[in-house]
Every structure is written in C-alpha cells, then in structure tokens.
N, C-alpha and C positions, 0 to 999 in steps of 0.2 A: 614769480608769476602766479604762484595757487591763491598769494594774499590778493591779490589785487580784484578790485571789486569792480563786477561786469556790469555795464552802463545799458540799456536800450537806447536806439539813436532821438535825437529829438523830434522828429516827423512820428517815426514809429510808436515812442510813448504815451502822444498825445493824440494816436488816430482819432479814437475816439470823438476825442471833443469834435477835431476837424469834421468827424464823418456829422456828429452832431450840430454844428455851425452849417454846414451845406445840406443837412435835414431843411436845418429853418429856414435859410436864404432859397433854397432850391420850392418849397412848398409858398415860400411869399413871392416869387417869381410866378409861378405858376397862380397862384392864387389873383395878382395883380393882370397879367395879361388875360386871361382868360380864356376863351377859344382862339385869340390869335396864334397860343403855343402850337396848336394845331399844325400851324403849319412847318414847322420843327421836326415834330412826330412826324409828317407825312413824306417827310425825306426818306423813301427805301429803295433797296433793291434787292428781290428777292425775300420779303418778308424781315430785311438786317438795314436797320436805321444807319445811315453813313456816317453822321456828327459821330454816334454812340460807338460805330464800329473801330471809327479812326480815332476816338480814345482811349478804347481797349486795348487795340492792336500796342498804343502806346504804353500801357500798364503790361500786356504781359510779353513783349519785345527783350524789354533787360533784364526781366525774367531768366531767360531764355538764356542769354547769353552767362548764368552764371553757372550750365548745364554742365557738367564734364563727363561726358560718355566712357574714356579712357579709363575713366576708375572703375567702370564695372567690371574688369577686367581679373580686379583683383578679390571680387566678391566668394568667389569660393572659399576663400580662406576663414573666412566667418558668416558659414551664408545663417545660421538662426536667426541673428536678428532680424536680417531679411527678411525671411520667411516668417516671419512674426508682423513685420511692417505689412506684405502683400495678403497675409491672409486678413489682420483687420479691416486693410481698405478695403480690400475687393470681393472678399468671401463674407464680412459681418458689417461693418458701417452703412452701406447706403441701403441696406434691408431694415436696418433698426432704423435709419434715419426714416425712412417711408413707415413703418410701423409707430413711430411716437407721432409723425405728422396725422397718419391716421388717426392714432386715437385722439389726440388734440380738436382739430380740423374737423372730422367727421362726426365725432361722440361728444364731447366734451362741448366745444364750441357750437351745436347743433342751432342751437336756440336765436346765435346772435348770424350766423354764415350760412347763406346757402348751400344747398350741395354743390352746385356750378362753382361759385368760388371756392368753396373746400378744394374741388377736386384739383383748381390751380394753386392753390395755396401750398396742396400736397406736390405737385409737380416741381414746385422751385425748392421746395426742402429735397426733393429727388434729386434735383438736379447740383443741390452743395455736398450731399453726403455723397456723392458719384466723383465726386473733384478731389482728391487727395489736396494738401498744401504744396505746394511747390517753391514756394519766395520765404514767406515768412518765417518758415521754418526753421533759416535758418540763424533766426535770433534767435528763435525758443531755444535749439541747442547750446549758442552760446552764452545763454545766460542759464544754462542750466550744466556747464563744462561738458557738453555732448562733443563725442569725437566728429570734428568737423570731417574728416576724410570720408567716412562710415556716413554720416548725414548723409553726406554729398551720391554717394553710391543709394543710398534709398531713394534718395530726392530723382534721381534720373533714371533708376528702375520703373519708378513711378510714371514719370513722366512716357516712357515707350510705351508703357503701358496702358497709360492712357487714350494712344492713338488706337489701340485695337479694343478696348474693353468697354471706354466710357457711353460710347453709342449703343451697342447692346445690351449694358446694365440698365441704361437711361431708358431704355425702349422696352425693357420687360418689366421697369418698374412701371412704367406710364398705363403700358399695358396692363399688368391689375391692378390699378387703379381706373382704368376705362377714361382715361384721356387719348384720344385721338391724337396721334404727333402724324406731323410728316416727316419721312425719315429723312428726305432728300436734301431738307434743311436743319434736320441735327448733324447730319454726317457735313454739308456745307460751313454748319458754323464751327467744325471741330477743326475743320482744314483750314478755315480761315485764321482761328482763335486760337488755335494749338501749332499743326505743322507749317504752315507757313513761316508765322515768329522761332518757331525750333530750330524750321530750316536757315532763316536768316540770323540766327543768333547764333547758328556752328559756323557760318561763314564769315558771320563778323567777326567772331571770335578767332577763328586760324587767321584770317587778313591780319588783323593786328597784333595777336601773339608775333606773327613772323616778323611783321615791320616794324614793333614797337618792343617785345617783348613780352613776359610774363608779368613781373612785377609791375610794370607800366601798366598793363590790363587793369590787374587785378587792386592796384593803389590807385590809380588814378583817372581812370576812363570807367568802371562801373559805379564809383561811390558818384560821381559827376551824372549820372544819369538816375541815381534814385530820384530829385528832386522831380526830373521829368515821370516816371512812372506814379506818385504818388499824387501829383498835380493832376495827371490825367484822369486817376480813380476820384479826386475830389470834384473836378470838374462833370464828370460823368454823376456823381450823386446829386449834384444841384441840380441837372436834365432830367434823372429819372423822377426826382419829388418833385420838378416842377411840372410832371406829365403826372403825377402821380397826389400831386398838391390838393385838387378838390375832394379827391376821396380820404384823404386822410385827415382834411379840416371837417366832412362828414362825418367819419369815426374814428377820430382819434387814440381810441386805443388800440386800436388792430395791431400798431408796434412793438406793444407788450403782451397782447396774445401772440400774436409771431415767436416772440423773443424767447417764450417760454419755452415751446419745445423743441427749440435750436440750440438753447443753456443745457437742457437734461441731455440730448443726445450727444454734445459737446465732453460734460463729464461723466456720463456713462462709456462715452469711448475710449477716454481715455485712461480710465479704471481699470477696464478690460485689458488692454494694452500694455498697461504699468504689469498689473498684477502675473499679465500672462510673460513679461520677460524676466520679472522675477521668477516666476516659475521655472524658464527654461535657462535660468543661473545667467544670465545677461549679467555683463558690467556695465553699472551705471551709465556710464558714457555712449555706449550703444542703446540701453532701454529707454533711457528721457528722452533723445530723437525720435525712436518710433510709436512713443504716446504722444509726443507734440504732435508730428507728421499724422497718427491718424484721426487726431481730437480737434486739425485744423483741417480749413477748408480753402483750396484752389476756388477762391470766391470771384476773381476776376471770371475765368471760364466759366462758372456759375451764372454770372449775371449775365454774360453777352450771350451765351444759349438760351438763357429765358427770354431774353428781347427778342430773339431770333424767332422763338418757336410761340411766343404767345403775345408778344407785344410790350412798348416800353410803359403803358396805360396795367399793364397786366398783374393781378395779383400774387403770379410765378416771379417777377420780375422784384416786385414788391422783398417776397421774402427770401430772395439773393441778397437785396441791398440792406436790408436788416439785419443778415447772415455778418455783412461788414460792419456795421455797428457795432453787434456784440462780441465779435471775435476777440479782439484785444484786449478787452478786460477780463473776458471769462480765462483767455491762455494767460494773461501776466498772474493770474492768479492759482494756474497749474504749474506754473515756474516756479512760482512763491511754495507751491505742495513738492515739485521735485526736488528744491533743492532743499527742503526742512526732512524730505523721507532720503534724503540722497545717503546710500550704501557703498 
C-alpha cells in the first residue's frame, strides 16, 4: 500500500476549471437576461434566497453525513494535534484572515474600492477564515497519507464547534470593521446551513448504518451522492455570477484582487500550522491534516451566510465564491509541499 500512488477524484481535480466554466456561463447568463434575472434574486425569505438555499443545503447535507462524532471519544489519547488544529482555526485564522482583507481592501485597493464595498469585501473574507474545512479535507489528508481516523476527530471537533463559536467570531469581526450585521439572520443562516444538515446527516447516518450497514454506507451510498453535492456547488456559482454578471463585465479584475489576499492568507496559515506541529513533535500523518484543515475553508457555509446577510448581488458574496475558485489549486499545491517536506 505505501507504493501505491494517491489519485484525487475526477470532479475534485478539476474544480477549478468547473468553478471557472460556471464563472463564464453563469456572468453570460446574467449578462444576456438582464433585469429579468431580477426576478430570481427576488425569491427570499427572511433575507435567504430559496433557489440558492436549496442548493446549499444540498452541497453541505453529504457533508454532514461523513461526520462521526463517536470518534471524538478517543481524542484524549493524542489531544496535541487537536489542540494545534482548534487554536489555528479559532484563536489565529479568521483575525489574520480580517487583518490581510484589511490591508488589501482598505489601504492597498483604496484608489480603485470604495470604502462601502471594502467594508463587504472584508466581510465575506471574515466570513471564509470563520469556516474551518469540513469536506474537502478529507482529500488533502489522503493525498498527503494523513491518518484518516485523527482527520476525522479534528473534522468533527470543528464542526460542534462551529455551532457555538462561528456567530460570535463572525459578529466581533463585522463589528470592527463597522459592518452593521443582523444577528438574528447569521444565527438563522447557521441553523439552517449547519445544524439542520448535521442534525439530518446523524440521522441518515444511524437509519442506514442499521439497515444497510457500515461498509454499504461508507462504499456505496456516500461516494453516490458526491456527484449531487458538487452539482449543486456548481449550479449555485452560475446564480451567483449571473446575479453578479454586470458588475464583473464592469470591472473585471476585481477577481484577481479578491484572489490575492485569500492566496496569502491561505499559505500563511498554513505555515503556521505546519511549522507549529513540527514544533510540538507531530507525526506527519497527524500535522498535514491540521495545515490542510486550517489553510482550507468551510466555503459552502461561507457563501450561503454571505447571501443571507448581504445579499446574492453582494460583494461579501462575491468573495466567498472566489474563495471556491482559488481553493483547489492553491491546496493541490500544499499537498505537492507536504508531501516533498513529508518527515
């Protein structure tokens, strides 16, 4: 097995382009209708667009279900690495992530952004470095021989965690930055976007564990529903660019200013990360999960929160879905570092 050479799946390798192909098709949509899109966007409730919700809900559902709480059970036995994953996400990433959007956004970009959209620009970089990874994660460890058990114990530490942390980090970073949020619908779109699918992914999960099994779960009923989560992420990037279509045929590079300081803070976190579990003597297999884990971002919950709280027109929104753009290449190429430094 150590010979044998680790594949990423074919959907997965080629995000990218997908996300890039549903750029184009999603902005000539939008560009060709014109106000009629309008009436698309104007499907809400409660400030949460219902198309975009009901294809989130679909992207992060099998998510959900690949959760296993049971193994946190046995985290004491090596809680460092833990504790190395929970302090990058939660104690240093989404302060650095707000701190480069600042200086970008605010200083840097001054010339061509208002402050008004600075300050949402800054909000959707808040709202990715607040999102741990939760899904994709768990390729990065497998292409980088990360102990899947150990993954799986960070991935779901994370995830509870995120029910009590991600509204309050999200709301003290909004807060200084002097974005106005309403709390009533970040905490609405967490229940909806998070415990909901959490809740309905431990129950699908026992249903079928019992009536089907383990191996039947985990061979044949998860790999069968990537195709559905990863459809519904693409589907939802053609809505958002094509709500999003006139303004980026206006300034077209606002993609590559986005892009910039969501790459730095990508490989800055994960430096930190690397270096800090080489410090604390980590075996390989534990450390490259929790650089992946904290250098990636829970991008689906990123995006449906920005829709939620600024709208799917919204420049928050914008650099969520840019957030998906760059992710797969910037991490295939942290993989490509973990496993040339791999110890």
């Amino acid at each position: 097995m150590s010979g044998e050479r680790k594949r990423i799946g074919f959907f997965e390798k080629y995000l990218s382009l997908w996300v890039a192909l549903c750029i184009a098709v999603g902005i000539a949509i939008g560009h060709l209708a014109g106000d009629s899109i309008q009436v698309v966007s104007d499907l809400e409730i409660f400030r949460v667009n219902l198309p975009v919700a009901i294809l989130i809900w679909f992207m992060i559902y099998p998510m959900m279900l690949q959760v296993d709480f049971s193994s946190i059970r046995n985290v004491g036995k090596r809680p460092k690495g833990l504790i190395l994953t929970l302090v990058v996400n939660w104690l240093i990433k989404p302060f650095t992530m707000a701190f480069f959007a600042w200086v970008f956004f605010s200083k840097v970009y001054a010339a061509i952004i208002s402050p008004e959209e600075a300050g949402e620009y800054i909000a959707g970089a808040i709202l990715l470095g607040a999102a741990p990874c939760t899904a994709m994660v768990f390729v990065w460890s497998y292409l980088t021989d990360g102990d899947p058990n150990y993954t799986l114990v960070q991935v779901s530490v994370n995830d509870l965690i995120i029910l009590v942390a991600f509204v309050p980090i999200v709301g003290l970073l909004l807060g200084i930055t002097n974005i106005t949020i309403p709390y009533e619908t970040l905490v609405t779109s967490v229940v909806i976007f998070v415990v909901v699918p959490l809740v309905a992914g431990v129950l699908t999960q026992k249903i079928l564990i019992n009536r089907k099994g383990k191996d039947w779960f985990r061979q044949d009923f998860l790999p069968g529903l990537k195709p559905v989560s990863i459809g519904a992420l693409l589907i939802t990037l053609i809505l958002l660019f094509a709500f999003q279509g006139q303004n980026i045929l206006n300034n077209p590079l606002i993609i590559l200013l986005v892009a910039i300081p969501l790459v730095i803070q990508t490989y800055f976190i994960f430096f930190i990360a690397w270096f800090g579990g080489r410090k604390l003597k980590l075996p390989h297999a534990v450390c490259s999960p929790a650089a992946m884990i904290g250098a990636s971002n829970f991008f689906e919950l990123a995006v449906a929160v920005a829709i939620a709280l600024f709208g799917l027109q919204s420049p928050a929104a914008l650099v969520t879905v840019v957030g998906v753009l760059v992710e797969v290449p910037v991490m295939l190429s942290l993989v490509s570092l973990a496993n040339r430094w791999k110890y």
